[in-house]
VOBA-1610 file (N, C-alpha, C; in pm, whole numbers, padded with zeros to 5 digits, always signed):
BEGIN
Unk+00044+01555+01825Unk+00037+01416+01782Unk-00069+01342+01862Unk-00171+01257+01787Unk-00269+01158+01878Unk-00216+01048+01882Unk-00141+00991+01807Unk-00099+00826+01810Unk-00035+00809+01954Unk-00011+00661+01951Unk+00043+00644+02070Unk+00180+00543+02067Unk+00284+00620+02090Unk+00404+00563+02076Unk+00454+00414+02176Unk+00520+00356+02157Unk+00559+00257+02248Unk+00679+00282+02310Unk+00685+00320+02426Unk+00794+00402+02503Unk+00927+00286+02549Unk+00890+00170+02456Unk+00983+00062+02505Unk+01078+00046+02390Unk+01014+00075+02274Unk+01090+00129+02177Unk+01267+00161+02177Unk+01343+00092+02106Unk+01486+00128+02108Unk+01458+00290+02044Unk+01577+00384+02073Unk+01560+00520+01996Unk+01574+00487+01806Unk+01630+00379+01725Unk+01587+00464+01577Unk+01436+00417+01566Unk+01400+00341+01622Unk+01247+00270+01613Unk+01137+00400+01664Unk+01159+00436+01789Unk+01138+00537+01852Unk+01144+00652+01735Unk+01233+00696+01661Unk+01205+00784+01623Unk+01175+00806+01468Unk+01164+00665+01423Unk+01078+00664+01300Unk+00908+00662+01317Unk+00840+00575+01444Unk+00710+00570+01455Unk+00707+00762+01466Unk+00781+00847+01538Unk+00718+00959+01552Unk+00736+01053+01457Unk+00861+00992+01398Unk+00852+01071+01220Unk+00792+01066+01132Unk+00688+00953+01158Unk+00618+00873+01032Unk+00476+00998+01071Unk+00432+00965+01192Unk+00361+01068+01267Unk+00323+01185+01216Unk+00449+01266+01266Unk+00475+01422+01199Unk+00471+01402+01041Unk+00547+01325+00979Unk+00495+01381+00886Unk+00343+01356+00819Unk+00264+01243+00831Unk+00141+01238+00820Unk+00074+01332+00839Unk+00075+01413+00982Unk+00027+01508+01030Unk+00045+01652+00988Unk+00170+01680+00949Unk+00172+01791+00966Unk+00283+01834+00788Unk+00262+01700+00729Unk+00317+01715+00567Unk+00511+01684+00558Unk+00551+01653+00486Unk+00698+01637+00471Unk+00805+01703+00506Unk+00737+01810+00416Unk+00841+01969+00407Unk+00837+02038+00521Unk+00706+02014+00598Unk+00677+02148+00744Unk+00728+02061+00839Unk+00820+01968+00849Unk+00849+01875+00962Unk+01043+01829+00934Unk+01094+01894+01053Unk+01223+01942+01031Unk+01280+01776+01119Unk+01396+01785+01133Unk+01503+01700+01228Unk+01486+01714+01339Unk+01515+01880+01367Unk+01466+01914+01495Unk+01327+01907+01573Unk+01244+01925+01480Unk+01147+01909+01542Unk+01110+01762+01552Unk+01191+01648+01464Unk+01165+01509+01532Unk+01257+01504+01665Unk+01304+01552+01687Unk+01389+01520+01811Unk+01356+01559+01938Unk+01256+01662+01888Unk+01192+01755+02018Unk+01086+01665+02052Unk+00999+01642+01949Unk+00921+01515+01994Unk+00919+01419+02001Unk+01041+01367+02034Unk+01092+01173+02061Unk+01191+01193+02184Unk+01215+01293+02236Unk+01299+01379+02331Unk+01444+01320+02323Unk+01497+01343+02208Unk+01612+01238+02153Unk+01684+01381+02126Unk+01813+01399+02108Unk+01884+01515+02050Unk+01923+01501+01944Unk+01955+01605+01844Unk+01979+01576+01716Unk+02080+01518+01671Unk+02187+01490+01755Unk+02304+01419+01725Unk+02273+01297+01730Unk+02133+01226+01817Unk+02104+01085+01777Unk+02040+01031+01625Unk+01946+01156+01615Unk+01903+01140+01463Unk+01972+01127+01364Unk+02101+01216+01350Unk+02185+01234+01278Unk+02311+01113+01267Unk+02293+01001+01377Unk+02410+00961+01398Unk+02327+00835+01346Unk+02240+00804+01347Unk+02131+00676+01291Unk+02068+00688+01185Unk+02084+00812+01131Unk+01989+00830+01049Unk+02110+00908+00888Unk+02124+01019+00957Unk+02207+01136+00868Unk+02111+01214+00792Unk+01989+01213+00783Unk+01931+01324+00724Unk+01762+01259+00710Unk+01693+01381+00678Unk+01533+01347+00686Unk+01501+01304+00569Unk+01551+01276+00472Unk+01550+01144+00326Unk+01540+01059+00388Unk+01626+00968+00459Unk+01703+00853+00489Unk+01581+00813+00589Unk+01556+00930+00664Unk+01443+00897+00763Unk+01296+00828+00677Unk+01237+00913+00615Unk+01164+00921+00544Unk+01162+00741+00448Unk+01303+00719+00415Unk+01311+00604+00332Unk+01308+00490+00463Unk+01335+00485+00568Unk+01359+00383+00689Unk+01209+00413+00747Unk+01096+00483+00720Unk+00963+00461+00791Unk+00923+00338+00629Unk+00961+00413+00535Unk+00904+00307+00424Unk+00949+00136+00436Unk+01061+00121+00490Unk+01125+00030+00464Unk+01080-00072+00546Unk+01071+00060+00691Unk+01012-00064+00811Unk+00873-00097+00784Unk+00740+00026+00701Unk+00615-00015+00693Unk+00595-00142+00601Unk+00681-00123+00482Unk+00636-00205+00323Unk+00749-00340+00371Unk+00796-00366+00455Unk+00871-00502+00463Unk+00789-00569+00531Unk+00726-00562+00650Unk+00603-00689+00660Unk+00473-00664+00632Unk+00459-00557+00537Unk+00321-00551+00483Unk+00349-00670+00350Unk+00509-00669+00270Unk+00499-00670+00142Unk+00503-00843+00153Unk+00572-00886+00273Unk+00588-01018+00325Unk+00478-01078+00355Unk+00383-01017+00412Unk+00267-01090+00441Unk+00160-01074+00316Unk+00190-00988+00255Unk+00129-01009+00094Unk+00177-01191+00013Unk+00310-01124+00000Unk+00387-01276-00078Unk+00329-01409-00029Unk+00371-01457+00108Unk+00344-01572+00222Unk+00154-01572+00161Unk+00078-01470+00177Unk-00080-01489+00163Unk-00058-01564+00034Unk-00015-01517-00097Unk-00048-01531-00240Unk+00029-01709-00223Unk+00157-01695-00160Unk+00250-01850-00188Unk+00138-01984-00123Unk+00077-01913-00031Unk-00021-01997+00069Unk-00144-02077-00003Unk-00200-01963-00063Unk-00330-01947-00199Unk-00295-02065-00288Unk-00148-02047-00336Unk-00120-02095-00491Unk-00065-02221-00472Unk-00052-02277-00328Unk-00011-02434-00302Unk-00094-02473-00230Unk-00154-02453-00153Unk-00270-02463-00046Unk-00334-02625-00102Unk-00405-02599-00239Unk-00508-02678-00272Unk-00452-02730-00467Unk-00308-02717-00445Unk-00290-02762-00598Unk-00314-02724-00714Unk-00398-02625-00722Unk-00506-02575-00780Unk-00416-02433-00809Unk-00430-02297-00919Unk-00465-02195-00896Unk-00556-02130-00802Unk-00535-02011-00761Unk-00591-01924-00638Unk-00717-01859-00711Unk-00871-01886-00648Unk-00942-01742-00672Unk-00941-01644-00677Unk-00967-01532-00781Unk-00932-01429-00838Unk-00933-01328-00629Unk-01067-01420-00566Unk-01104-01290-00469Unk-00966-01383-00356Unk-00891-01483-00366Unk-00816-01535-00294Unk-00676-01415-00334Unk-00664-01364-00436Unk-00551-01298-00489Unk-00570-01169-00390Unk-00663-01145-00418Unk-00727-00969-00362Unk-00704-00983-00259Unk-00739-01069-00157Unk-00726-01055-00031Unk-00598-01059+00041Unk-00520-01145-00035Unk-00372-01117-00006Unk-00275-01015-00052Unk-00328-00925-00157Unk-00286-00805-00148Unk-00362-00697-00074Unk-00443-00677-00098Unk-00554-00584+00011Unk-00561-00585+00103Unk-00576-00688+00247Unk-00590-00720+00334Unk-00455-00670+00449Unk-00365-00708+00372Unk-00185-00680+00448Unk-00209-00520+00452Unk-00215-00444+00380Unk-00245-00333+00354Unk-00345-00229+00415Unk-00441-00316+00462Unk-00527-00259+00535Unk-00507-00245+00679Unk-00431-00344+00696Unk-00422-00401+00854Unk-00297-00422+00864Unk-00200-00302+00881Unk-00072-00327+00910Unk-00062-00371+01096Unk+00085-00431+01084Unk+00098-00477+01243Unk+00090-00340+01285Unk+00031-00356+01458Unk+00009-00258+01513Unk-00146-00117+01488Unk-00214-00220+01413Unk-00357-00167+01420Unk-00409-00078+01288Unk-00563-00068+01285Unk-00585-00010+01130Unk-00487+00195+01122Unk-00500+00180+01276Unk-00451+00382+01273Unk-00313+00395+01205Unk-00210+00309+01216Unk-00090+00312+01160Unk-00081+00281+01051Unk-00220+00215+01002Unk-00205+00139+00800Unk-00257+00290+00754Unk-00361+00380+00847Unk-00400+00531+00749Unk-00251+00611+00778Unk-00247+00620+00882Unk-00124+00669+00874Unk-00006+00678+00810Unk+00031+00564+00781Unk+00138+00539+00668Unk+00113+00605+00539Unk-00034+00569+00538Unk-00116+00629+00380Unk-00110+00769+00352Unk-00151+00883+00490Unk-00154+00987+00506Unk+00018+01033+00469Unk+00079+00973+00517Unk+00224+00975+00482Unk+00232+00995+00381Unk+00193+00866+00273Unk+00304+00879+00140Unk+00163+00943+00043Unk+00073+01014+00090Unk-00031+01111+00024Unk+00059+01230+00019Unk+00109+01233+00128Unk+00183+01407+00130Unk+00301+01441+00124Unk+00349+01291+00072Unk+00476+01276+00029Unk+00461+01291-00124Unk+00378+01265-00164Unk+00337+01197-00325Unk+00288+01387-00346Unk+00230+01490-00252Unk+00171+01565-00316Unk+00321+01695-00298Unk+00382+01643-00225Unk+00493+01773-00186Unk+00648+01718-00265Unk+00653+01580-00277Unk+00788+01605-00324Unk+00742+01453-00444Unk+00692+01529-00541Unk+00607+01375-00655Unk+00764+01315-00708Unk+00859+01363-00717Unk+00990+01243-00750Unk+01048+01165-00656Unk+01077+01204-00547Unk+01100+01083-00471Unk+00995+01023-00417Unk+00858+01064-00410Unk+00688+00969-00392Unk+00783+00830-00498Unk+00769+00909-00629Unk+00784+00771-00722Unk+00917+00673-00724Unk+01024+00741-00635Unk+01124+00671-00617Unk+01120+00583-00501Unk+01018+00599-00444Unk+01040+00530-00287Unk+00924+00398-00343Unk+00812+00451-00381Unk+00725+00338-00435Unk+00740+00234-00522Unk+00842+00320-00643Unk+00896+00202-00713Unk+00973+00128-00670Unk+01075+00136-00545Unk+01147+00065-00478Unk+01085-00029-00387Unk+00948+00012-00320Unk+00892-00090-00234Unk+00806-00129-00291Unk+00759-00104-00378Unk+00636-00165-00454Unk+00601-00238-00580Unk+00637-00204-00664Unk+00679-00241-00861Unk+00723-00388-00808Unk+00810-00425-00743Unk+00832-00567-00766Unk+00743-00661-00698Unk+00672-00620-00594Unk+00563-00704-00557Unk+00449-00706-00609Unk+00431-00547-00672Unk+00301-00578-00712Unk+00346-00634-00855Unk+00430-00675-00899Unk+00414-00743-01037Unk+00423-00845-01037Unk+00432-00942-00923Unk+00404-01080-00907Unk+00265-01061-00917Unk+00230-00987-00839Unk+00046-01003-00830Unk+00012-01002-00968Unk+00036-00877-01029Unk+00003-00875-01144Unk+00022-00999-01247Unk+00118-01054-01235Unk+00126-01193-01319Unk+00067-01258-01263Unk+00027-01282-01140Unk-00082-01398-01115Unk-00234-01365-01195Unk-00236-01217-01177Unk-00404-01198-01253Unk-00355-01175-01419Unk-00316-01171-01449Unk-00311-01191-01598Unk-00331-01330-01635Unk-00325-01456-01585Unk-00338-01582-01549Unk-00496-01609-01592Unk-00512-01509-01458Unk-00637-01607-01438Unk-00741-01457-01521Unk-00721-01392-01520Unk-00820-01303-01642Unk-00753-01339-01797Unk-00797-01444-01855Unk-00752-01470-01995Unk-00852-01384-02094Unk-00961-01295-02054Unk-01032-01254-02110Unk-00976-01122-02134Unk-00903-01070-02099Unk-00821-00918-02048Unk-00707-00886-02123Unk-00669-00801-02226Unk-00547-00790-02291Unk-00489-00756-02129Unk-00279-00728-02180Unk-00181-00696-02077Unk-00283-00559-02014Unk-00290-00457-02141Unk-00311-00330-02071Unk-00451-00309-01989Unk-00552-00420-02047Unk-00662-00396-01967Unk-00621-00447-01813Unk-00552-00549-01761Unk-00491-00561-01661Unk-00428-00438-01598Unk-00340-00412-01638Unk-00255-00288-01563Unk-00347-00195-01539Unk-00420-00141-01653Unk-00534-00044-01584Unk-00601-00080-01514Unk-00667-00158-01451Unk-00763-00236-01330Unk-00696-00219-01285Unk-00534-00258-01225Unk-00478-00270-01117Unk-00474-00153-01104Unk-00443-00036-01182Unk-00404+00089-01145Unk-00529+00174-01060Unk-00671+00100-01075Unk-00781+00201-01053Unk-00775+00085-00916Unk-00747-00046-00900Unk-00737-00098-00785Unk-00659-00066-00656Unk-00566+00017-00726Unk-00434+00095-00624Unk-00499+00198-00551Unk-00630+00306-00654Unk-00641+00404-00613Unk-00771+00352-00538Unk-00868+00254-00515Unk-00949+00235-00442Unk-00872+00192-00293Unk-00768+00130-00300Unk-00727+00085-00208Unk-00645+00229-00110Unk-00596+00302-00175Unk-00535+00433-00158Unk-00649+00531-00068Unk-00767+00522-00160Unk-00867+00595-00058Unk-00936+00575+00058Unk-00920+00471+00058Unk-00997+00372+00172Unk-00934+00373+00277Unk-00806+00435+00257Unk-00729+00436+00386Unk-00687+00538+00420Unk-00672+00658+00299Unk-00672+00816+00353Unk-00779+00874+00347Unk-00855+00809+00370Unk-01008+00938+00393Unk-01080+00825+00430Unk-01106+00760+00543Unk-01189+00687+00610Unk-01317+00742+00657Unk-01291+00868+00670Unk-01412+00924+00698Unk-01544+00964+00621Unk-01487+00951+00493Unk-01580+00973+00425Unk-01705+00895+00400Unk-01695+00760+00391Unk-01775+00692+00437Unk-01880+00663+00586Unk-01802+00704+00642Unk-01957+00758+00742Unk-02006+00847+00749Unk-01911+00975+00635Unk-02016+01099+00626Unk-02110+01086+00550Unk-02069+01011+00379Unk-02162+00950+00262Unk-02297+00863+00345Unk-02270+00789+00449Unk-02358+00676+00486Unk-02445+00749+00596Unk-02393+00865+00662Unk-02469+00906+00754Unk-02498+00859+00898Unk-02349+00763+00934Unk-02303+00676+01037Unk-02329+00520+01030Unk-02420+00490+00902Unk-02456+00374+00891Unk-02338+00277+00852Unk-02230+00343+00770Unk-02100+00231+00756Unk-01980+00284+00834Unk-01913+00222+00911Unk-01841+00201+01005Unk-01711+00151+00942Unk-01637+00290+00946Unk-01440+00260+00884Unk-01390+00202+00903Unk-01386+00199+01112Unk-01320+00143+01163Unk-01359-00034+01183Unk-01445-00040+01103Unk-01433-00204+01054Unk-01357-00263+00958Unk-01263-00279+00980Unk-01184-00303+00848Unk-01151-00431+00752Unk-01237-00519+00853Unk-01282-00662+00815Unk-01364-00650+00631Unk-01508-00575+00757Unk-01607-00542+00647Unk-01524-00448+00521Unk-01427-00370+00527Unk-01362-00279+00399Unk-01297-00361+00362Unk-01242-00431+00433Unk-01147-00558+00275Unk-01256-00591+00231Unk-01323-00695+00287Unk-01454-00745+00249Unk-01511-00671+00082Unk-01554-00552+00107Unk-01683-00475+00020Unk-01564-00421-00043Unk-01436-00434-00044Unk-01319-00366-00177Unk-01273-00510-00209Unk-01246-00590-00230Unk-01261-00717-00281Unk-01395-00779-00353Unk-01486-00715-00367Unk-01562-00726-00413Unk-01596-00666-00511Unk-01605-00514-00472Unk-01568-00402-00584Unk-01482-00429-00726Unk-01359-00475-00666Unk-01216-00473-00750Unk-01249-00618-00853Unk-01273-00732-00734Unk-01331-00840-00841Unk-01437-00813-00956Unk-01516-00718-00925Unk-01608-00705-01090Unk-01554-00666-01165Unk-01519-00565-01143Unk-01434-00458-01219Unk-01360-00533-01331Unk-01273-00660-01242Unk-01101-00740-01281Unk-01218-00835-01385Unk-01310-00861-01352Unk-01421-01010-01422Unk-01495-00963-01531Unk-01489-00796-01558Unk-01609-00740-01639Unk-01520-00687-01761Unk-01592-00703-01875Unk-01545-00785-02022Unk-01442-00664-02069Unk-01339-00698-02123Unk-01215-00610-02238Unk-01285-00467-02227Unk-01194-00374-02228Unk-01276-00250-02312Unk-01181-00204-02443Unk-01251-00200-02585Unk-01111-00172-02732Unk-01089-00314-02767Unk-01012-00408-02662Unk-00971-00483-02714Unk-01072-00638-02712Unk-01067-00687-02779Unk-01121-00842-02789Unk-01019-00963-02760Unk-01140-01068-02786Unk-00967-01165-02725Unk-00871-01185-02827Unk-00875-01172-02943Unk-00723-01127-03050Unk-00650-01066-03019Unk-00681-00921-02957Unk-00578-00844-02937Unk-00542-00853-02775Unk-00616-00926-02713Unk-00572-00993-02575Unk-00446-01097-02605Unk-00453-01184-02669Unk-00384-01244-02745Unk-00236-01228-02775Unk-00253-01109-02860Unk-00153-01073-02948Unk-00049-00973-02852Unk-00150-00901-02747Unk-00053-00811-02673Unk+00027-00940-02604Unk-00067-01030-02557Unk+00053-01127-02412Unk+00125-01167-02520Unk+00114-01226-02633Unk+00244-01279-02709Unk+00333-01113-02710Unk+00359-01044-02740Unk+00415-00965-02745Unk+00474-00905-02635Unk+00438-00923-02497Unk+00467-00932-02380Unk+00544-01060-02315Unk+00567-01185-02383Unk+00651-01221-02362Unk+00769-01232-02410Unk+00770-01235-02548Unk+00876-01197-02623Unk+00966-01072-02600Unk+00887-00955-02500Unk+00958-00867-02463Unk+01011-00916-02316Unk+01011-00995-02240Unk+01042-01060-02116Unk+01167-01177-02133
//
């Protein structure tokens, strides 16, 4: 393990940062109870007595990452959308989802980390990937999503959802493969700036969200949101 634990840590805290760890590191399935216990120097009867099994574990690193990531998402967007009376700029939306995300408490290594997590969670066990995401995620991101359906009136429902969906996966890469960008750039762009990566993915995502229907026109932009509310 390279991270660096906080040894002040109560033990279930203690032994979710080093579960979250292992499994990032070393994948879901290849990372036992025991071996969290060996490396949090905790015995298995503590894991077991706080925890009861490496699901539960697994669901309590999610719970503790996506509760003040998903909070400081909401608070950004509630901030945006009263601030100035006004609706929020499309790049005011982005940044309050993107930004929380990038920069979880406790530094950019624990926001890849988390990522590296639910990458090899998503590639080793893909039904509970989608059970844990839809539980921490689907309901926040569909506020977002109703805020940009708002303000893209040019966009049927589905051209929305698909942007967001290719917006998930820009945001997804940017944080499990950081490196790639200074291999592509040749050291000239710098990961560990993560200012500048919200920055230049808020930017990205805004054209994308601003650039015209694809199939549909504004009739059938139209006709889907009427039909989308009537199903609501």
């Amino acid at each position: 393990m390279n991270g660096v634990i906080d040894a002040a840590l109560d033990t279930p805290s203690r032994i979710l940062e080093i579960a979250e760890e292992l499994f990032a590191e070393q994948g879901y399935r290849a990372v036992s109870l025991r071996s969290i216990t060996r490396a949090c120097g905790a015995n298995i009867a503590a894991v077991h007595y706080h925890f009861g099994s490496k699901e539960v574990v697994l669901e309590r690193i999610f719970e503790m990452r996506c509760s003040s990531m998903n909070g400081e998402r909401l608070r950004m967007l509630d901030a945006r959308r009263e601030g100035r009376g006004r609706p929020p700029m499309l790049e005011q939306v982005l940044d309050a989802y993107l930004r929380p995300a990038l920069t979880l408490p406790g530094g950019d290594e624990r926001a890849r980390r988390f990522m590296r997590l639910r990458a090899a969670v998503a590639h080793e066990h893909a039904e509970l990937s989608q059970q844990l995401v839809a539980r921490y995620f689907n309901e926040v991101s569909g506020r977002f999503i109703d805020v940009l359906m708002k303000l893209l009136k040019h966009l049927s429902p589905q051209d929305v959802y698909w942007r967001f969906h290719f917006l998930l996966g820009a945001q997804y890469y940017t944080l499990a493969n950081p490196g790639r960008i200074q291999a592509l750039s040749d050291g000239l762009c710098n990961p560990s700036d993560t200012d500048r990566a919200v920055k230049e993915l808020i930017a990205f995502v805004a054209a994308g969200l601003r650039a015209p229907a694809t199939e549909h026109g504004l009739e059938a932009s139209s006709a889907s949101r009427a039909k989308l509310r009537e199903a609501r």
